[in-house]
N, C-alpha and C positions, 0 to 999 in steps of 0.2 A: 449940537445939531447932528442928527445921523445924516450918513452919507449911504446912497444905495449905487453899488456897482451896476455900469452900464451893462446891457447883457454882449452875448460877442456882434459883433457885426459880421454882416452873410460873407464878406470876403478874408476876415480871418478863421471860418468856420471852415470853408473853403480848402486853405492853406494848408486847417490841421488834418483835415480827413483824404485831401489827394494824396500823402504816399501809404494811408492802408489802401485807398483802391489801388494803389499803381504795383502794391504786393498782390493783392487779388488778382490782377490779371496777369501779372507773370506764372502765378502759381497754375492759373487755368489753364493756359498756352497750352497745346497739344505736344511740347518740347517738355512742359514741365512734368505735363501728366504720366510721360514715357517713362521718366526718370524715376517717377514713383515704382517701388517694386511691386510685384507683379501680388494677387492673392494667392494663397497655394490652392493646387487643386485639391477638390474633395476627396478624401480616400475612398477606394472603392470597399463598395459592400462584399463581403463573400458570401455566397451561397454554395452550404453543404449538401451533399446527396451522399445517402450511406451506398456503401461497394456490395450492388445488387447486380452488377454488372461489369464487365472491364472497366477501367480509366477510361480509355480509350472511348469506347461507345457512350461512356456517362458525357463526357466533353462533347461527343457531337450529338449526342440527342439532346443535351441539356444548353449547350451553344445557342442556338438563338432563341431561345428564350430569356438567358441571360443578360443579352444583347437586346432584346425587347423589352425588360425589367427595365434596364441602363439608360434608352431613349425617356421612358415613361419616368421615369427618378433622376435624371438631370445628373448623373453619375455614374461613375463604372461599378460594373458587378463581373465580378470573378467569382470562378469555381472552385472547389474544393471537395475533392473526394475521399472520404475518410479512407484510413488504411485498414481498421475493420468496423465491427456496427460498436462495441466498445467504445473504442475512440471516438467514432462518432457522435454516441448520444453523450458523452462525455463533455467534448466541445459545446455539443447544443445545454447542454446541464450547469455547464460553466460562465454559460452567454460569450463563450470564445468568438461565436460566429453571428452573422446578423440575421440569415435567412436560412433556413433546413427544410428539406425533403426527408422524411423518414414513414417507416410503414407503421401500422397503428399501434401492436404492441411494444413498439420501442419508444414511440410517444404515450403510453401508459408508465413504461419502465423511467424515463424523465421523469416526467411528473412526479412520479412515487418518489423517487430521488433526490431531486433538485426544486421541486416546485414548478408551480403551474408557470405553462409558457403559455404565452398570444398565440390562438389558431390565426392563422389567414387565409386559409383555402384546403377544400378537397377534390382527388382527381373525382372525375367523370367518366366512365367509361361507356360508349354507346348511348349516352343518357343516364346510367343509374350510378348510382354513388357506393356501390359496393363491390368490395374487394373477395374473388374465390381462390382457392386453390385447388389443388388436384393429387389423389396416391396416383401413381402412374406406372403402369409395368409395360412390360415389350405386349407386345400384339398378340405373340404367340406364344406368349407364359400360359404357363397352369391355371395359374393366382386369380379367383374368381371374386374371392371377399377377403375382405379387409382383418376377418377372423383368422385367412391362412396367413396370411402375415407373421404368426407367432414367430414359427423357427426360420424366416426369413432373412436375407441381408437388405439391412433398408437404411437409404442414403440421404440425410435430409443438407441442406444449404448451411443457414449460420444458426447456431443455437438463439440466436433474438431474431430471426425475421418469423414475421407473422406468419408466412403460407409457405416456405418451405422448413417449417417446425413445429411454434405452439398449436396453431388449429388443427394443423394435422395429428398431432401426438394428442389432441382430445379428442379426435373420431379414432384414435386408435384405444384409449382409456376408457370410450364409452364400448364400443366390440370387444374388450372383455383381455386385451392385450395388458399385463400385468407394466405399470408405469409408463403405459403409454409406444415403447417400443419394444425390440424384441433385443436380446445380447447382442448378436451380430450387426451394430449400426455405427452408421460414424458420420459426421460432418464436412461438405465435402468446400462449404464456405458458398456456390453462389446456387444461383436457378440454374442457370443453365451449366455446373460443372454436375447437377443433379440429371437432369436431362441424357448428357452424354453420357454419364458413366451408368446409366440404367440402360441405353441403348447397346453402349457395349459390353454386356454383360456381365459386368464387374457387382454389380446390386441387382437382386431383384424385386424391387421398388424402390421408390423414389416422390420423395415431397417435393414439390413447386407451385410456383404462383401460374393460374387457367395461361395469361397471356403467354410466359414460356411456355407451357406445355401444346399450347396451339399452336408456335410457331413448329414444336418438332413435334406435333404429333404425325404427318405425315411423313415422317422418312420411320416409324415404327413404333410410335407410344400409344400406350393406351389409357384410359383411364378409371381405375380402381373402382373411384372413388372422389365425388367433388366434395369441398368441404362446402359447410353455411357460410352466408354473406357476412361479412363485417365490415366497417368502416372504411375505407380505403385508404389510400398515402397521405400525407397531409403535408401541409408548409408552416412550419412556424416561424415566428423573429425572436429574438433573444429579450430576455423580460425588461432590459434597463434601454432599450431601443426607444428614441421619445417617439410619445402615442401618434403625432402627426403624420412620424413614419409609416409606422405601423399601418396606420389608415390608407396612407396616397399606396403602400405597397397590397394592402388588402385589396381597394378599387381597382387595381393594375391588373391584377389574379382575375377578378371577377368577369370583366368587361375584355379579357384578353379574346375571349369566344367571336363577341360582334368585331374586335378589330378586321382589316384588311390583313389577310393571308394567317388571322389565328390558328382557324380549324386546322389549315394544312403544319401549324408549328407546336398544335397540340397534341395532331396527329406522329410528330418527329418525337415527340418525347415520348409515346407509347400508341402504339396502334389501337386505334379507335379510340384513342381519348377526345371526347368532346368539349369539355369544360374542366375549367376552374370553379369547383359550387362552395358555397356556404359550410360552415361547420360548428359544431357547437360540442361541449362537453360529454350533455346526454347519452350522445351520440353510440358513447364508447360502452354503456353499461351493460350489457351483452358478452361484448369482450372481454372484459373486467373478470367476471365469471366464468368465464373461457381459462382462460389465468389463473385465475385462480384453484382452479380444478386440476389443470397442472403442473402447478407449483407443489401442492397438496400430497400428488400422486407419485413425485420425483423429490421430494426429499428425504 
C-alpha cells in the first residue's frame, strides 16, 4: 500500500521561512545598507584641446563648458592640453582621451593615421560653419601681395594647424611662391605668438587663424590675404568610447545653443561662436586637396 506524504502545514511553512525574512530585513535596515561599501565614483572624461593658445586661456575658455558636459553626462570632465599638436593628435589616434577639440587638418592627419574617429560637433561661428585665416603684415608694410612675400620673413604657428600653416602655404604655392614659403620662415608654435612677433617686427608676415588676427588687428595688422573657408574645429571621442556615449555627448554639443546661458558659454570659448553644428566626413573633401597640394609641393 503506498503511503503519500502530508504536504507542510501553514505553521511549519511558517517557522521555516521566518529567519530568511528576519535576514532580509536586517540586511535592508538603513544600518546595514551604510555598512555596504560605497560604489566608486565614475572616472572622469578628459577632454583634449590642442595648444592653440596658452594653458592658461584654453582652461578658462574651455572651463565651463567642461563643467556643462559634466552636468549633462552625470560625471566629471577634465581637461587636458596637449604639450604640442603631435602629442596631441597622437593621444586622440591612440584613444588615450575620450573627447578632442582639434582643427580640421589635424583631424584629416588622424584619420589618415590611426583610423576613423566619431565626429560629434562643429564650431559655429556667427552662424556659418567655416573656418578663415589670414597672411597678415603691419599696416604700414610695403607688402601688397602675397607674390612679394618671396624674399620675405614669414612666421607661421605649428607646422599642423590648419590657418596658421597648411591653407596658408597653398595660397602661397598657388602665387607662384616655390614650396609654398619663402627661405626665411620659421614656426613660432601659436596664433597669437604669430600675431605679436609680426607686430613687432621680428617677421614681415605672418599666418593665423581671422579670429586672432581680429582681435590685434587694431593695435596694427593688416590683412594680406584671407584664406578659402574650410571646415572648422571639430570634437571627436575616441573610437572604442561605447556608442551610448558617444550619442548622449553628441546631443549635449548640439542642443548646448538653446540651453540657458549657452550662447553667452559658446561665446567664452571663441568670440562669436554660436553653435555646436552637425558634421559629417564629406565635409572635409576640399581640404583633403588642400593637403594634398602641399604635402606634394614640400617634399
Amino acid at each position: 500500500m503506498m503511503v503519500t506524504q502530508d504536504p507542510l502545514k501553514p505553521t511549519t511553512l511558517l517557522r521555516l521561512l521566518l529567519p530568511l525574512f528576519a535576514g532580509w530585513l536586517a540586511w535592508a535596515t538603513p544600518a546595514a545598507r551604510a555598512a555596504e561599501p560605497p560604489l566608486a565614483p565614475l572616472a572622469p572624461l578628459v577632454l583634449a584641446i590642442h595648444p592653440y593658445l596658452p594653458e592658461s586661456e584654453i582652461q578658462t575658455r574651455f572651463g565651463p563648458f567642461a563643467q556643462y558636459l559634466a552636468r549633462e553626462l552625470g560625471r566629471p570632465v577634465s581637461i587636458r592640453v596637449g604639450g604640442n599638436y603631435e602629442q596631441h593628435n597622437a593621444a586622440i589616434g591612440k584613444d588615450q582621451v575620450d573627447i578632442a577639440f582639434l582643427g580640421p587638418v589635424p583631424y584629416l592627419r588622424v584619420v589618415r593615421q590611426f583610423g576613423p574617429k566619431p565626429l560629434l560637433a562643429r564650431l559655429e561661428v556667427d552662424g556659418k560653419s567655416s573656418l578663415f585665416g589670414v597672411i597678415a603684415v603691419r599696416k604700414e608694410s610695403a607688402l601688397q601681395n602675397l607674390a612679394a612675400l618671396k624674399d620675405a620673413r614669414l612666421a607661421f604657428g605649428d607646422a599642423e594647424s590648419t590657418m596658421s600653416h597648411i591653407v596658408p602655404r597653398y595660397l602661397l604655392i598657388k602665387a607662384g611662391i616655390p614650396q609654398g614659403a619663402p627661405a626665411r620662415h620659421k614656426f613660432l608654435g601659436s596664433h597669437k605668438n604669430v600675431a605679436l612677433a609680426v607686430l613687432a617686427g621680428d617677421y614681415d608676415a605672418g599666418a593665423l587663424k581671422k579670429d586672432v588676427f581680429d582681435e590685434f588687428e587694431a593695435k596694427g595688422l593688416r590683412a594680406l590675404a584671407v584664406t578659402p573657408g574650410v571646415p572648422d574645429h571639430v570634437f571627436v571621442a575616441r573610437a572604442n568610447l561605447p556608442r551610448g556615449d558617444i550619442e548622449r555627448i553628441h546631443q549635449a554639443m548640439l542642443r548646448l545653443k538653446d540651453q540657458p546661458g549657452g550662447v553667452a558659454l559658446l561665446d567664452k570659448i571663441q568670440k562669436g561662436l554660436t553653435a555646436l553644428g552637425p558634421v559629417n566626413e564629406g565635409d572635409f573633401t576640399e581640404l583633403r586637396g588642400m593637403v594634398r597640394t602641399v604635402e606634394a609641393a614640400t617634399r
